[in-house]
TILUMDO-180767 format. One record per residue: y negated, z negated, x negated of N, C-alpha, C in turn; residue in three letters. Coordinates in steps of 0.02 Angstrom, whole numbers, plus 50000, padded with zeros to 5 digits. Atoms other than C-alpha are relative to their C-alpha. Example, Ala and Ser with C-alpha at 12.3 -4.5 7.8 and 13.67 -1.06 7.14 Angstrom:
REM TILUMDO-180767
500595000049955502254961049385499405000049955Ala;500595000350042500534964349316499454996350039Ser;
//
This chain:
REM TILUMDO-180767
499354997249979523965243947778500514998949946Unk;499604997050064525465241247678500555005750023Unk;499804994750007526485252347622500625001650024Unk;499345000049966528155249047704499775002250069Unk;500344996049941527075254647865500105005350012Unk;499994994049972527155270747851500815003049961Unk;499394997450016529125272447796500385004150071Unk;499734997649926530095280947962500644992549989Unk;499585007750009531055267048030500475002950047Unk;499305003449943532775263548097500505004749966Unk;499754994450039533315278047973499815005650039Unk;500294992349970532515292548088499555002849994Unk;500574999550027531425303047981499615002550067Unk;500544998849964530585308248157499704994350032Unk;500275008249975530155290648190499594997649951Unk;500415000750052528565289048095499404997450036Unk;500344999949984527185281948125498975000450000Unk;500544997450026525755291648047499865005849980Unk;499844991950021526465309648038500075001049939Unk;499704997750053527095307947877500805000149983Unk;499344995150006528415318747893500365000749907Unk;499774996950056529705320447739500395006550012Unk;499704993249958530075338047738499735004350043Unk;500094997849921528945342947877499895006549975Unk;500124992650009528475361547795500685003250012Unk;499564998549989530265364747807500275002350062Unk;499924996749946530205366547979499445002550045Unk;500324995850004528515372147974499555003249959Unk;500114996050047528165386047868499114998449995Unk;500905000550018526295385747782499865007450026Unk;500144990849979526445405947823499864998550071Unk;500115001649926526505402447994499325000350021Unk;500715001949983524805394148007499495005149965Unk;500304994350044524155406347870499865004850053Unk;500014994349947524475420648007499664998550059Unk;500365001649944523535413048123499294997749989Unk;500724999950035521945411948016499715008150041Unk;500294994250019520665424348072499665003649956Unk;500344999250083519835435147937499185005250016Unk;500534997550008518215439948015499384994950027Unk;500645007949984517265422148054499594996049937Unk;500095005550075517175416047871498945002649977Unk;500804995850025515505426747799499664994849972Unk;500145004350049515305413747656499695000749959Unk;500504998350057513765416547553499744995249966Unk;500085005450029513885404947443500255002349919Unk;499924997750052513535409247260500364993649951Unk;499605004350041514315394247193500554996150032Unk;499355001849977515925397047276500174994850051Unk;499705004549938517005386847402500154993949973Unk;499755004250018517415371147413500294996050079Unk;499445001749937518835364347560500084992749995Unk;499635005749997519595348047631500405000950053Unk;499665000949951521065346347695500374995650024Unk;499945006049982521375331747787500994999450027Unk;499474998950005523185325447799500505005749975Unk;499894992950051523725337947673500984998350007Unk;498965002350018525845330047674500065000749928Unk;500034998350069526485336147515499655006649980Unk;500794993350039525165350947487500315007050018Unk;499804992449985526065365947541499585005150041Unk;500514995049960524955373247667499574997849958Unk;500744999950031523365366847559500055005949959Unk;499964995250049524115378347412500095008550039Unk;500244992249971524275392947530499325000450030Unk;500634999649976522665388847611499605002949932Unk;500535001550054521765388447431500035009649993Unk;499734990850026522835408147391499425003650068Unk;500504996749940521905413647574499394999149998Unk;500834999249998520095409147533499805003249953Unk;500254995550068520365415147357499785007650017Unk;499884991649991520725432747427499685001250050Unk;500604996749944519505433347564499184997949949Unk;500664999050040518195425947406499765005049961Unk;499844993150061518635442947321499654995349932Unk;500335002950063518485432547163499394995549966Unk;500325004550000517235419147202500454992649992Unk;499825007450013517735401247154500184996950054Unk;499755002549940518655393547269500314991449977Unk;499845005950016519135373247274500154997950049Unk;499525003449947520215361747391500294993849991Unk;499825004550000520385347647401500554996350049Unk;499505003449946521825336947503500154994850005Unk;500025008249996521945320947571500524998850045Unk;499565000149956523315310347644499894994149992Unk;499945006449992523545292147694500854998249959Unk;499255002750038525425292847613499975002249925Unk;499914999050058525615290947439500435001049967Unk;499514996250008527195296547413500065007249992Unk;500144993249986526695312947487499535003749947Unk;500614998850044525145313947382500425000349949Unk;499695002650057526185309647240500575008049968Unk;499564996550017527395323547255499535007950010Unk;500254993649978526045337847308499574999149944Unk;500375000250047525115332847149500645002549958Unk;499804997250040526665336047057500545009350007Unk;500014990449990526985354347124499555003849991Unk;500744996650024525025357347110500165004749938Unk;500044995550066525115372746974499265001049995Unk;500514996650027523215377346996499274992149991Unk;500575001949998521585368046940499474997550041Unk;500564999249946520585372147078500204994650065Unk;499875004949955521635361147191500264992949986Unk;499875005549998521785343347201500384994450075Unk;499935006449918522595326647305499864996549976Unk;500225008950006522145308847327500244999250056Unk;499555002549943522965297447425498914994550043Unk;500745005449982521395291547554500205001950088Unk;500015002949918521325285147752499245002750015Unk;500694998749952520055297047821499634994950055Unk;500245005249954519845282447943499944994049967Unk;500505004250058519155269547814499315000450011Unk;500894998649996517335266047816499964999649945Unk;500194997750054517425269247647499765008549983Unk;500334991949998515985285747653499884999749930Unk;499844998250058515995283147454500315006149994Unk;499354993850037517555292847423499805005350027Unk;500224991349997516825308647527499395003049955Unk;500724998450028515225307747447500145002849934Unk;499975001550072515845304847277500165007649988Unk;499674993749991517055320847303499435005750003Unk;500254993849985515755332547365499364999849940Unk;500564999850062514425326847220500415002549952Unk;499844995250050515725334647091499565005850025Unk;500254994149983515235351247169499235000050024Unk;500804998849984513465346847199499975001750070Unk;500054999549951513745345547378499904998050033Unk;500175003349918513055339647543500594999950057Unk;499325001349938514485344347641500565005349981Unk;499704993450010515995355347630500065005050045Unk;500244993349942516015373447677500674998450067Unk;499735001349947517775370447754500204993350009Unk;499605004350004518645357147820500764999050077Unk;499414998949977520505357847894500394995850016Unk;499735008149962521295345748013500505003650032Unk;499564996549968522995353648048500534994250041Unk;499495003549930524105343748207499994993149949Unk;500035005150030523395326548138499504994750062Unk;500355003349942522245321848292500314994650049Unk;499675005949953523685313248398500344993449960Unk;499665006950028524185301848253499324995549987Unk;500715004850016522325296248235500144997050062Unk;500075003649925522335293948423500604994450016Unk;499515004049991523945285348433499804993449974Unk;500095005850039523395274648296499394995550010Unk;500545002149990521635271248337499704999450063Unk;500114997349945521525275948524499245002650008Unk;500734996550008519855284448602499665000349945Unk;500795001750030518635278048514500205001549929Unk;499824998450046519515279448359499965006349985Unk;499844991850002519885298148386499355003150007Unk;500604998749995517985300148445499565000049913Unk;500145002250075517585291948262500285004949968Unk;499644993350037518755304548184499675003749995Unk;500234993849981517965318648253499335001649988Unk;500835000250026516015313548223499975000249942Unk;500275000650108516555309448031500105008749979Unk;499654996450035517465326048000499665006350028Unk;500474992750001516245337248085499284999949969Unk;500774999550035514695328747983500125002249941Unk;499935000850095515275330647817500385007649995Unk;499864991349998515635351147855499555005550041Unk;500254993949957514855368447884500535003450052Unk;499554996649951516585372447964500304997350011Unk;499185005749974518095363448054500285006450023Unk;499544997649953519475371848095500694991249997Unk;499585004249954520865361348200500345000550037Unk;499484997949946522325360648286500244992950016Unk;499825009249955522515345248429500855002850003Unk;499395002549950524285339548488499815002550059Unk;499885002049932524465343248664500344994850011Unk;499715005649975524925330648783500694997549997Unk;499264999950015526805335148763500114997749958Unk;499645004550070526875329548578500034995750007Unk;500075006649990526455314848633500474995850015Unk;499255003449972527795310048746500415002449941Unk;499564999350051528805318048607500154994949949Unk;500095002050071528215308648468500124990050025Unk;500005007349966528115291448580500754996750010Unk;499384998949988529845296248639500554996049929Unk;499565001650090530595295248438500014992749994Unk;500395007350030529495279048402500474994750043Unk;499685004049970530545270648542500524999249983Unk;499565002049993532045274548492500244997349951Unk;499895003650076531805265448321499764993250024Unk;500155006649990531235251648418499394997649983Unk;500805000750023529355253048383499825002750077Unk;500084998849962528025256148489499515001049991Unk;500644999850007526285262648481499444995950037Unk;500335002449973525145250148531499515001350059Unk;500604996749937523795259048608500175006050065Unk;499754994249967524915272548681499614998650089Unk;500315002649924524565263148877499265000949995Unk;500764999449974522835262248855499455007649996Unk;500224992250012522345280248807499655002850065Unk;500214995549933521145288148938499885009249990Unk;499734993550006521185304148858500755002349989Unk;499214998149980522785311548908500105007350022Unk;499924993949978523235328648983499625007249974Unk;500344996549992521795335848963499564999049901Unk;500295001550051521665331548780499735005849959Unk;500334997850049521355345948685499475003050016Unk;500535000749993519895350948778499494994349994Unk;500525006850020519235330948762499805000749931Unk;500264999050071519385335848583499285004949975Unk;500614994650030518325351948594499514997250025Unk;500665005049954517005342048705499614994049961Unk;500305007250028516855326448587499645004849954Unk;500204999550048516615339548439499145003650024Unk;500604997349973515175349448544499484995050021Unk;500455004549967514325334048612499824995049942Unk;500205005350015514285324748471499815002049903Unk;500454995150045513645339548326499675004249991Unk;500534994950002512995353348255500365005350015Unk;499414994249984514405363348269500235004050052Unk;499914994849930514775378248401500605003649992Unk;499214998150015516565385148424499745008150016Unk;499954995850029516785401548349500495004650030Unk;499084998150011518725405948396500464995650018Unk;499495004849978520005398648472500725006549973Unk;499364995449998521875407348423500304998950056Unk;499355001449947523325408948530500414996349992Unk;499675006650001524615396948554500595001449925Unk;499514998250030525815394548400500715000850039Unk;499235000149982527755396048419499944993650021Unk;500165008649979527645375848430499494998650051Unk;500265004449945526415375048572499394999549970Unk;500595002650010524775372948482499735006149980Unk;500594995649988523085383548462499694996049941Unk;500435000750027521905383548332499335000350027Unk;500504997649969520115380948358499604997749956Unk;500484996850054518565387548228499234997250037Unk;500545001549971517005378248240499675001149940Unk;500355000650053515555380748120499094999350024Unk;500795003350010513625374748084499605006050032Unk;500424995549977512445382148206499325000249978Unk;
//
């Protein structure tokens, strides 16, 4: 991929085509999603502390409130977080707001068959898998980008390499939304036409993750202000 790829084109930062938003916490708050955490599913007994991923992290704002919310539900267990993004710009600037230790970025393409870089990551901590891992409204740019099968792939990597997923799909609406923008910069998502999951996507999502792990859904939230639902899966 280079790197002029993922600039927003035609000058319209909502004309992107990989959800890297400049700015995007700005119009949605990390509190937001915070408040829509539940705080009685976690029951983390784990004497050598937490350790997180959060996939498409932007510039790190929700990771750094995510990291403050596990601290304070670890009552003082070790907590770690990691955050990953495909833009290095983003990475670039959420590394230089990072104030704490415990959290880190790297710029990496969860959709790479490079399973190194997770491995490598979770052997600091002496780990097999992480406890969490956090995929916030990042599902329709995999799918856009990769269609089905791609998004199927997504979903098998990011629920093996965790005791927990939480996740929040796109509905079908972003879609046209987001398809909508891309046009009027004069782009176009390739795969958009061929997509057979459609309408009914964010249940195809909960279906791929049940049919195709170990994982059993926990919790679903209610809809945000924006239209989307969280949903809590963890290692049965």
């Amino acid at each position: 991929m280079e790197e002029q790829d993922l600039n927003f084109k035609k000058g319209n930062p909502g004309a992107v085509q990989f959800g890297n938003f400049i700015n995007y916490y700005q119009f949605h708050p990390p509190e937001k999603r915070i408040s829509m955490l539940p705080k009685d599913i976690w029951n983390f007994q784990n004497c050598d502390g937490l350790y997180a991923l959060d996939v498409g992290c932007n510039s790190g704002d929700l990771t750094a409130s995510l990291y403050e919310y596990l601290s304070n539900l670890m009552h003082g267990e070790k907590v770690n977080i990691l955050g990953i993004d495909i833009d290095p710009i983003l990475i670039q600037r959420a590394s230089e707001k990072n104030s704490s230790d415990n959290v880190s970025f790297k710029c990496f393409d969860i959709m790479t068959e490079d399973k190194d870089f997770v491995q490598k990551e979770l052997e600091v901590f002496n780990r097999e898998k992480f406890d969490i891992v956090f995929c916030f409204s990042i599902t329709m740019w995999i799918h856009l980008n990769h269609g089905d099968e791609g998004l199927k792939r997504f979903l098998k990597r990011v629920s093996s390499i965790t005791n927990m997923l939480v996740i929040e799909p796109q509905p079908w609406k972003c879609y046209k939304t987001a398809v909508k923008r891309y046009k009027l910069s004069k782009n176009e998502f390739p795969r958009f036409k061929e997509l057979q999951f459609r309408e009914t996507i964010e249940t195809d999502i909960e279906s791929i993750i049940l049919l195709n792990s170990d994982l059993k859904k926990v919790e679903e939230s209610e809809r945000t202000e924006w239209g989307r639902k969280l949903l809590f899966f963890k290692k049965s």
